[in-house]
DONUFI-594702 format. One record per residue (C-alpha): residue number from 1; x, y, z. Coordinates in nm, 2 decimals, always signed. Each point is the difference from the previous one (the first is absolute). Example, Ala and Ser with C-alpha at 12.3 -4.5 7.8 and 13.67 -1.06 7.14 Angstrom:
2
+------+--------+--------+--------+
! resi !     px !     py !     pz !
+------+--------+--------+--------+
!    1 !  +1.23 !  -0.45 !  +0.78 !
!    2 !  +0.14 !  +0.34 !  -0.07 !
+------+--------+--------+--------+
% end
This chain:
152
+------+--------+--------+--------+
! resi !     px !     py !     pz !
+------+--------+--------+--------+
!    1 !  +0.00 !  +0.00 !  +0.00 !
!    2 !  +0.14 !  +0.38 !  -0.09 !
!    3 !  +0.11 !  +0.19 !  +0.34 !
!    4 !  +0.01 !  +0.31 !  +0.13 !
!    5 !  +0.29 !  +0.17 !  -0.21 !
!    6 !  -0.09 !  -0.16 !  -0.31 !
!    7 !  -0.05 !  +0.12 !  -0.33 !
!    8 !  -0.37 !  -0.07 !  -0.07 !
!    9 !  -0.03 !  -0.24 !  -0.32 !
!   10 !  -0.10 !  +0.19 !  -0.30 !
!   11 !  -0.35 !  -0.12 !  -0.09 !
!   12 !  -0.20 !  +0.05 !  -0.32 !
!   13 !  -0.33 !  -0.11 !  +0.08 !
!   14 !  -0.39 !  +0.05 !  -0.19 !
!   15 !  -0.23 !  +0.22 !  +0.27 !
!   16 !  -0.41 !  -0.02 !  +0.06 !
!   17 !  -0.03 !  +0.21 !  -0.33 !
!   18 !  +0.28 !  -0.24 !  -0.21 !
!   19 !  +0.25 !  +0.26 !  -0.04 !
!   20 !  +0.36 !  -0.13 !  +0.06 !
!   21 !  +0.15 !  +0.15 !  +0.34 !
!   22 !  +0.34 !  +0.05 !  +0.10 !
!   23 !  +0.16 !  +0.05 !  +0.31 !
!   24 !  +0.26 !  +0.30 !  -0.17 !
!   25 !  -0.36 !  +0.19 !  -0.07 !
!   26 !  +0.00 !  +0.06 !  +0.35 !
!   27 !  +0.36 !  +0.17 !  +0.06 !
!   28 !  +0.03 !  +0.27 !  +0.30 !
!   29 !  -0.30 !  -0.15 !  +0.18 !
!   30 !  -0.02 !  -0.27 !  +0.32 !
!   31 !  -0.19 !  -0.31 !  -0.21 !
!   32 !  -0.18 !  -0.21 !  +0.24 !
!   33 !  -0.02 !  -0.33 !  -0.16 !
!   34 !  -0.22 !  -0.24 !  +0.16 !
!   35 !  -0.01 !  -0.39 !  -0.11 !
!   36 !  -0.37 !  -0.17 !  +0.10 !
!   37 !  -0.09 !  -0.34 !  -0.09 !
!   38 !  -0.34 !  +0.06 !  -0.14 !
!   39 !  -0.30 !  +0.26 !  -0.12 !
!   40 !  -0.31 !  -0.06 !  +0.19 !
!   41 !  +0.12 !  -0.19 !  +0.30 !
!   42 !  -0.05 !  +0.19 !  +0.34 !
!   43 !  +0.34 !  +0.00 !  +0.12 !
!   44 !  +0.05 !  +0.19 !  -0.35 !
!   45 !  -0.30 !  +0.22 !  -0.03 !
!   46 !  +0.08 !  +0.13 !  +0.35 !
!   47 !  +0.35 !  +0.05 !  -0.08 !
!   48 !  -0.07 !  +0.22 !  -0.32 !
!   49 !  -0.30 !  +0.18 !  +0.16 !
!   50 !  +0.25 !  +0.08 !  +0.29 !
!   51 !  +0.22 !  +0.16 !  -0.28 !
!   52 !  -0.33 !  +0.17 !  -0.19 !
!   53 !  -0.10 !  +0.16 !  +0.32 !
!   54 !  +0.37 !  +0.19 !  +0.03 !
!   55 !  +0.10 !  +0.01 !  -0.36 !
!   56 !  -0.03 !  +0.38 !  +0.02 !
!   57 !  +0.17 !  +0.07 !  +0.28 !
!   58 !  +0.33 !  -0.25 !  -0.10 !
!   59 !  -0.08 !  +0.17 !  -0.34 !
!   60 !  +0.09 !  +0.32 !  +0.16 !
!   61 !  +0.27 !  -0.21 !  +0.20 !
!   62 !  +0.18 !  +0.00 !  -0.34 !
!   63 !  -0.09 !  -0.40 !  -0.03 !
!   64 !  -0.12 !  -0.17 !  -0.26 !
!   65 !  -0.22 !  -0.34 !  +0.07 !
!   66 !  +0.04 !  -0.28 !  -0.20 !
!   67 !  -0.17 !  -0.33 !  +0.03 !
!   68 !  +0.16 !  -0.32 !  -0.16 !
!   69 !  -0.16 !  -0.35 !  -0.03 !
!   70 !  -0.04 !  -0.30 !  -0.24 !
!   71 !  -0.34 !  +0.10 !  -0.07 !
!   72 !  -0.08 !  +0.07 !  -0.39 !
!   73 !  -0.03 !  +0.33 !  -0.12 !
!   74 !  -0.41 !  -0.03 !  -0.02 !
!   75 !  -0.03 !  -0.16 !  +0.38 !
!   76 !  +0.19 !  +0.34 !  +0.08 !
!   77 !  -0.24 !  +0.21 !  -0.19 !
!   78 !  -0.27 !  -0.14 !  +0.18 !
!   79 !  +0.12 !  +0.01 !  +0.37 !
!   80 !  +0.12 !  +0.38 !  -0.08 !
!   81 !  -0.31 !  +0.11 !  -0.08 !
!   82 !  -0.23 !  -0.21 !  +0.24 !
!   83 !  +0.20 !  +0.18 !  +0.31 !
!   84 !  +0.08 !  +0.32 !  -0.20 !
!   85 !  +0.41 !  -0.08 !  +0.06 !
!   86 !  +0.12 !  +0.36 !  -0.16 !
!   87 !  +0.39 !  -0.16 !  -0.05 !
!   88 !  +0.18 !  -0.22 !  -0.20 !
!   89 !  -0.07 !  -0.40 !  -0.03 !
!   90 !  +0.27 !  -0.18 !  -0.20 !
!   91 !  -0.06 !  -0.35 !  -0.12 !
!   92 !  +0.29 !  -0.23 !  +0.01 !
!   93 !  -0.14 !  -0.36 !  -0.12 !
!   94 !  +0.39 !  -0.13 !  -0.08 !
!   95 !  +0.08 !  +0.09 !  +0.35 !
!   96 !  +0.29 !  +0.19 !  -0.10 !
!   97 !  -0.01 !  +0.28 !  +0.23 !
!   98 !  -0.18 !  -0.20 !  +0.27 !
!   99 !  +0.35 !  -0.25 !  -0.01 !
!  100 !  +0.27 !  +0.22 !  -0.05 !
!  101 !  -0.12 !  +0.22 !  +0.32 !
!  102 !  +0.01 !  -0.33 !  +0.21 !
!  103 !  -0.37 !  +0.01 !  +0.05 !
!  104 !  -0.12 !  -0.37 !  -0.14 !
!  105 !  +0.04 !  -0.24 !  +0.28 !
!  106 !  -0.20 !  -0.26 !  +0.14 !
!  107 !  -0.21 !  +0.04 !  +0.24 !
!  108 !  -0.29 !  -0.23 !  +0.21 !
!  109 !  -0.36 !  +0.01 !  -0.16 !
!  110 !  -0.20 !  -0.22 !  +0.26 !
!  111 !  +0.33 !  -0.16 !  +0.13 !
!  112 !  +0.18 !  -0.09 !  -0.36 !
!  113 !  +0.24 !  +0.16 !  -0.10 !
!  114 !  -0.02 !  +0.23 !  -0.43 !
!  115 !  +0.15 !  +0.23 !  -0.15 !
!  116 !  -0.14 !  +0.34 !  -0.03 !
!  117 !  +0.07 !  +0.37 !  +0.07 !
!  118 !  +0.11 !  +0.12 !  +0.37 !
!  119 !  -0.17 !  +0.29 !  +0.09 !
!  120 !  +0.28 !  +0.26 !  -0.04 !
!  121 !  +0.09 !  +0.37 !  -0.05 !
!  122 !  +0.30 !  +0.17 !  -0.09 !
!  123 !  +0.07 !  +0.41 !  +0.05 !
!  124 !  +0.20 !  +0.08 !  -0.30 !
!  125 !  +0.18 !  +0.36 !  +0.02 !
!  126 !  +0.02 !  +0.26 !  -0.34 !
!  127 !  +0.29 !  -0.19 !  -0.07 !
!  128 !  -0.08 !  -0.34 !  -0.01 !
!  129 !  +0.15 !  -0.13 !  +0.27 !
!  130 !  -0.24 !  -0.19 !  +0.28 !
!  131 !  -0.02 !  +0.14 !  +0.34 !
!  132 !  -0.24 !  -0.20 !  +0.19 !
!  133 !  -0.15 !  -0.35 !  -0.03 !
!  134 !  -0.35 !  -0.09 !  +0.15 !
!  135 !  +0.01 !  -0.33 !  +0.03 !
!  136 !  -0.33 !  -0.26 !  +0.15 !
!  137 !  -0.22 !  +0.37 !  -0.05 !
!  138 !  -0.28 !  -0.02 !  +0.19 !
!  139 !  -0.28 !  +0.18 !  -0.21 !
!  140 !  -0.22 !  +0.17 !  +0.17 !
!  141 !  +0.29 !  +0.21 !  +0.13 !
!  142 !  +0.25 !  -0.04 !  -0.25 !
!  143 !  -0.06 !  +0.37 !  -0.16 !
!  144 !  -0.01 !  +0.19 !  +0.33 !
!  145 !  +0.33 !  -0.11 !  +0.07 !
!  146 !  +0.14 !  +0.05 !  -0.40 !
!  147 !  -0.15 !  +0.37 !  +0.06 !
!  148 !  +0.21 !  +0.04 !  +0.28 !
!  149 !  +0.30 !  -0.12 !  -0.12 !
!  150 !  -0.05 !  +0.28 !  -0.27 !
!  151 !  +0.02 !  +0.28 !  +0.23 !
!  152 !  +0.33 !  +0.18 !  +0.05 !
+------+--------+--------+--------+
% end
C-alpha cells in the first residue's frame, strides 16, 4: 500500500459523466481520494453522503473529493444522482488504481475470507505527494475528521 511521503500513482480514470480524469488536472490543490467497495451499500452511501454534506466547506478547504470503486461507469451515474453526490466518481473495473494504492486485499464476508477493496483514503498535497492515509474508515465519521485534517 502507498504511504505517507509517497508520490500518489498517476491515474487516468472515466468519471460519473464518462469523461477521462487525471490526477495532474488537479495540481496546487489537496485531492482527497477515497477507495469504497461499492455504490449503494450502507457502509458506502453513508460514507459519500458524509462527504456530500461538507463538500462545500472542504471545497473552500482547497480539497478536491474524489471517489474510486470497481463499480461501472453507469452504476456510478446512478448512485450520484440518487444521493445528489456533487463530486467526482471514478470507475476502475481493471482495478488498476484500486491495486497499485494497496487497497485490494482480502477481507472476511460472513467469516471467509475475498478479495475486495479496503475502505481507504489518502490526502494527497498540490504536489502529489500523499500526506495522510485513513485506513479501516469508519463512515459515518470519516468526512468530519478529513475536514479537519484540512484546516491549517
Amino acid at each position: 500500500m502507498l504511504k505517507v511521503g509517497d508520490k500518489a500513482y498517476p491515474f487516468s480514470l472515466k468519471d460519473q459523466s464518462g469523461a477521462e480524469r487525471t490526477l495532474s488536472e488537479f495540481a496546487g490543490k489537496k485531492v482527497i481520494l477515497y477507495f469504497y467497495p461499492k455504490d449503494n451499500t450502507s457502509g458506502c452511501t453513508k460514507e459519500a453522503e458524509g462527504f456530500r454534506d461538507l463538500a462545500q466547506e472542504i471545497g473552500a478547504g482547497g480539497g478536491v473529493i474524489i471517489g474510486v470503486s470497481k463499480d461501472s461507469v453507469a452504476s456510478h451515474v446512478k448512485f450520484a444522482h440518487k444521493y445528489d453526490l456533487p463530486f467526482i466518481l471514478l470507475s476502475d473495473p481493471e482495478r488498476e488504481v484500486i491495486e497499485a494504492y494497496g487497497v485490494w486485499r482480502e477481507k472476511k464476508m460472513y467469516g471467509k475470507p475475498v478479495m475486495g477493496v479496503a475502505r481507504t483514503t489518502f490526502l494527497i498535497d498540490g504536489e502529489g505527494t500523499i500526506v495522510k492515509v485513513y485506513d479501516k474508515v469508519k463512515p459515518e465519521t470519516h468526512a468530519q475528521e478529513v475536514l479537519c485534517d484540512l484546516k491549517p
